[in-house]
C-alpha positions in Angstrom: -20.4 29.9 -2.0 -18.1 28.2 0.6 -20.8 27.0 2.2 -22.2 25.1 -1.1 -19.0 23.8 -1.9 -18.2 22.1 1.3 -21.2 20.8 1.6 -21.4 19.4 -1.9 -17.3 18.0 -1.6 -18.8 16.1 1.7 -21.7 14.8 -0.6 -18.7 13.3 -3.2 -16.7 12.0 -0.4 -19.7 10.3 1.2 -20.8 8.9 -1.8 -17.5 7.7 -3.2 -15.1 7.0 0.1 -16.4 3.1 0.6 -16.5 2.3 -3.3 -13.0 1.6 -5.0 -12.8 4.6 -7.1 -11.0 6.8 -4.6 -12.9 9.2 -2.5 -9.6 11.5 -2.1 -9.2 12.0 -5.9 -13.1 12.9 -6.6 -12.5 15.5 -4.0 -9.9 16.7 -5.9 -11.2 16.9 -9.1 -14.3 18.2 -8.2 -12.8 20.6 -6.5 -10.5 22.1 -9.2 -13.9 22.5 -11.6 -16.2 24.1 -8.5 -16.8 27.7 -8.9 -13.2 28.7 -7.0 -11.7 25.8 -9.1 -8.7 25.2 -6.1 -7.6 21.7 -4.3 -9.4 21.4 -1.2 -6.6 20.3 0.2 -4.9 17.1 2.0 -6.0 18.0 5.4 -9.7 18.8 4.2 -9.9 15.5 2.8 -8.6 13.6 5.6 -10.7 15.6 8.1 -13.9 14.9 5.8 -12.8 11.0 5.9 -14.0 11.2 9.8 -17.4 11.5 9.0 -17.3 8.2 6.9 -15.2 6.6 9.1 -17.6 7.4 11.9 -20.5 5.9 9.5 -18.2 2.5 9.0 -18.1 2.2 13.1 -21.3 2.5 13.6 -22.7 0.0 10.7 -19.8 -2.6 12.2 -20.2 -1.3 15.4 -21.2 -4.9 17.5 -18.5 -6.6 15.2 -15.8 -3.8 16.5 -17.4 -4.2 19.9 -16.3 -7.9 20.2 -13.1 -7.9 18.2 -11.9 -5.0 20.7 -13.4 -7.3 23.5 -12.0 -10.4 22.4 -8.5 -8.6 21.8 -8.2 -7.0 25.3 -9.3 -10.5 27.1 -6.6 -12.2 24.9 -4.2 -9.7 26.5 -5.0 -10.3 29.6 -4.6 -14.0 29.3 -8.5 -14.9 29.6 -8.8 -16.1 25.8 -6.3 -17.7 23.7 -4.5 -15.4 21.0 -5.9 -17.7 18.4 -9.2 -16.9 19.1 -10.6 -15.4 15.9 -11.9 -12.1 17.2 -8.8 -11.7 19.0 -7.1 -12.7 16.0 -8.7 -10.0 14.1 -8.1 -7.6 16.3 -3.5 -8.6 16.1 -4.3 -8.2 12.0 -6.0 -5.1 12.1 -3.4 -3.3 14.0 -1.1 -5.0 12.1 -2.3 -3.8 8.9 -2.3 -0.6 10.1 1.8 -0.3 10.3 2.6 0.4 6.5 0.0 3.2 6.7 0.6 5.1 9.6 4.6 4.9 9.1 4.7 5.6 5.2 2.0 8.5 5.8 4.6 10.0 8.2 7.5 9.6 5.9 5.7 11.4 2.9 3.7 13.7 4.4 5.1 16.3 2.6 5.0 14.5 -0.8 1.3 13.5 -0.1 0.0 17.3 0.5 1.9 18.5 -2.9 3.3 16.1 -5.2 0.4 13.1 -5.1 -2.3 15.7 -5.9 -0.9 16.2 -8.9 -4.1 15.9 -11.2 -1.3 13.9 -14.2 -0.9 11.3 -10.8 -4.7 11.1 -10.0 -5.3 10.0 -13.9 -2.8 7.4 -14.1 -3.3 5.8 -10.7 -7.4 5.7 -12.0 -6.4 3.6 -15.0 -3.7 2.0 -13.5 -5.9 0.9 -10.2 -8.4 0.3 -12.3 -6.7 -2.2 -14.6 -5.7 -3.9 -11.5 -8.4 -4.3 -10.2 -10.8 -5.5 -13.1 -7.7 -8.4 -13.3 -7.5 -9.1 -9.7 -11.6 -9.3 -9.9 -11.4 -12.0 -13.0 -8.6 -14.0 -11.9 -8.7 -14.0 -8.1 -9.8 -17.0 -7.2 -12.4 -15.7 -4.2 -12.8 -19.0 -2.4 -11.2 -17.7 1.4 -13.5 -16.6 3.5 -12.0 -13.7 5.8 -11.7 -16.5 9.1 -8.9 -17.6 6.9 -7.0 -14.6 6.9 -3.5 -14.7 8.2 -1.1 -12.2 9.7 1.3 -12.8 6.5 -1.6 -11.3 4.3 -3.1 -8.9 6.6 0.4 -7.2 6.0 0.1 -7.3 2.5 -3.7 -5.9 2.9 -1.3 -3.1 5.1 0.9 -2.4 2.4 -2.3 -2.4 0.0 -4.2 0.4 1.9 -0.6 2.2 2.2 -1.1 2.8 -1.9 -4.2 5.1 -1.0 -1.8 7.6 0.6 -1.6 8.3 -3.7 -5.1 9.8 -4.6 -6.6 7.9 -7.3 -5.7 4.6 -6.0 -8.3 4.0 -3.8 -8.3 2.9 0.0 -10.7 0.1 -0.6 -10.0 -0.4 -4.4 -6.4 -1.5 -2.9 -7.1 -3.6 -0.1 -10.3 -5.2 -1.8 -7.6 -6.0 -4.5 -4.5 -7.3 -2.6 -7.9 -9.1 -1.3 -8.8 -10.5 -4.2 -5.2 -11.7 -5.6 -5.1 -13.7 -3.0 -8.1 -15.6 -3.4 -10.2 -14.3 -0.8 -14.0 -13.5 -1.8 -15.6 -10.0 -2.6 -17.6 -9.9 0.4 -14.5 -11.2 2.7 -12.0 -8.5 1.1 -14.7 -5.5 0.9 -15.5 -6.3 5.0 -12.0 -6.6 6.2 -11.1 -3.2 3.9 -13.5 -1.4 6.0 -12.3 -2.9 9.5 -8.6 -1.9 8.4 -9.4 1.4 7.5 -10.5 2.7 10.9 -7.6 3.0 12.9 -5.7 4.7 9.9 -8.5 7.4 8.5 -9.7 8.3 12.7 -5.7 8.3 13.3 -4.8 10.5 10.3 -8.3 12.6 10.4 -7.5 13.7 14.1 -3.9 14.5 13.1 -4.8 16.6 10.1 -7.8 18.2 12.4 -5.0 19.3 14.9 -2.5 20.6 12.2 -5.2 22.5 10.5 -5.5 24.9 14.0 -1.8 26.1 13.2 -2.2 26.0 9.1 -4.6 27.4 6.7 -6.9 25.8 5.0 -9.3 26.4 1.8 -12.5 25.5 4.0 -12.8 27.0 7.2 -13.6 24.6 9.9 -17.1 25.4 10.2 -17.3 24.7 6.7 -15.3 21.3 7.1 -17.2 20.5 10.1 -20.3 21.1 7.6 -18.5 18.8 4.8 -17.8 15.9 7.6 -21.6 16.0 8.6 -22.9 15.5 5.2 -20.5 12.6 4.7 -21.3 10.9 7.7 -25.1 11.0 6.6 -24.3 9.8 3.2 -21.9 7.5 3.9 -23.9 5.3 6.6 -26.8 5.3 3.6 -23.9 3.4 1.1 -21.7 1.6 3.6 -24.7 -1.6 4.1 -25.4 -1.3 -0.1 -21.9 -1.9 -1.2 -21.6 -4.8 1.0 -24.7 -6.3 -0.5 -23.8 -4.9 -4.0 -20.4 -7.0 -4.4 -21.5 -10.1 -2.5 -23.2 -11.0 -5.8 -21.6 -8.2 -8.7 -18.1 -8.0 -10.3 -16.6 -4.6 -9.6 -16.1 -4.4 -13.4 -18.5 -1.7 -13.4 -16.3 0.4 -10.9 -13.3 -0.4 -13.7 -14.7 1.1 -16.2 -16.0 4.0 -14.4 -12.2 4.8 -13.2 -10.7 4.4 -16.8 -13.2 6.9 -18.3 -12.5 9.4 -15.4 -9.1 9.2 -16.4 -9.3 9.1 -19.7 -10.9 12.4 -19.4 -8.8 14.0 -16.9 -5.9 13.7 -19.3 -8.3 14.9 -21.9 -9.3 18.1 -19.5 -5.5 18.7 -18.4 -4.4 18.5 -22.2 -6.7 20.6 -23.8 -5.8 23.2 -20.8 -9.7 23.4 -19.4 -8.5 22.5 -16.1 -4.4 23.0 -14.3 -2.6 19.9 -12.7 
């Protein structure tokens, strides 16, 4: 039954990891109403996250190939900082700050405290309200060459929120994206650029923790979880993109307000524990 259930939990988090309904909180409510009906865990999900990760790199991977180019020639003096692949490559490790230091800071509130199933409702709705205003009053006219270093901080501090399951890794950055008038496509693409060095960075550190620790899965079974991801995720990575170049994410709203709605619903009536 392991087996299954690992599997299945790296179906959810391929299918739900690069839309903004937050892959980490299907995880864990899926997992609390599987047959063992326990939280997979923080370090399952983060391992899991390699697999789609992996996916992301290889769908951008002639984009990443010339940002890191551009990047190290800048470095070494043979392109001008300003260039805009080298450019891209100062914001992306510059949104990567608020991440990597705030996941450090609350590591221990992240693997007990966040997964609170009460949280994972409330950040659904919350997020979810957010984001449906961000997506009708943004005014999405910046393409992503205009992005600047004072926004791809505030994209940093964006992603940071999905340290909270039921925010939403993309849902966050795609909305900071979209408050501040940059379009869908533009905030969806640099979302899945930012997210690399953070999910590889965290993924490898949870993977390495998880040798001293226990965990739910075993890591055959999480190596089986990460390999169904990885499948799934490359097949919904190139849709999305295409999907919200031309369609509001309202759809994705409403979808996250019902799932909390009926968390609370499921926690109340006492079906499912917190």
């Amino acid at each position: 039954m392991n087996w299954f259930e690992a599997a299945f939990l790296g179906l959810i988090q391929g299918l739900t990891e690069f839309l903004p309904i937050s892959s980490s909180a299907h995880l864990r409510i899926v997992g609390e109403i599987l047959p063992n009906a326990q939280d997979p865990g923080a370090a399952f999900t983060a391992i899991t996250q390699l697999g789609t990760e992996t996916a992301v790199v290889l769908f951008f991977w002639r984009d990443i190939v010339r940002i890191v180019g551009a990047w190290c020639k800048a470095i070494v003096g043979k392109l001008p900082h300003s260039d805009p692949d080298a450019k891209m490559g100062w914001l992306i490790i510059l949104g990567s700050l608020p991440i990597g230091v705030l996941g450090l800071l609350l590591e221990d509130y992240i693997d007990s405290n966040f997964r609170s199933l009460w949280v994972v409702a409330t950040m659904l709705v919350v997020f979810g309200l957010i984001l449906a205003a961000a997506d009708h009053y943004g005014k999405q006219v910046r393409p992503l060459e205009k992005l600047t270093f004072k926004h791809g901080i505030l994209y940093g501090f964006a992603q940071a929120m999905a340290l909270i399951p039921g925010v939403s890794r993309s849902g966050g950055t795609i909305t900071a994206g979209l408050l501040m008038g940059y379009t869908r496509e533009a905030a969806a693409r640099y979302s899945f650029l930012l997210a690399i060095p953070a999910v590889y960075l965290s993924g490898v550190y949870k993977l390495i923790k998880s040798f001293s620790e226990p965990m739910v899965y075993s890591m055959a079974q999480t190596g089986v979880a990460t390999a169904v991801a990885f499948v799934v995720g490359f097949l919904i990575v190139g849709w999305f993109l295409k999907f919200v170049s031309s369609h509001s994410y309202r759809l994705f709203v409403w979808y996250r307000i019902g799932l909390g709605l009926v968390i609370f619903v499921l926690l109340g009536a006492g079906v499912i524990n917190a």
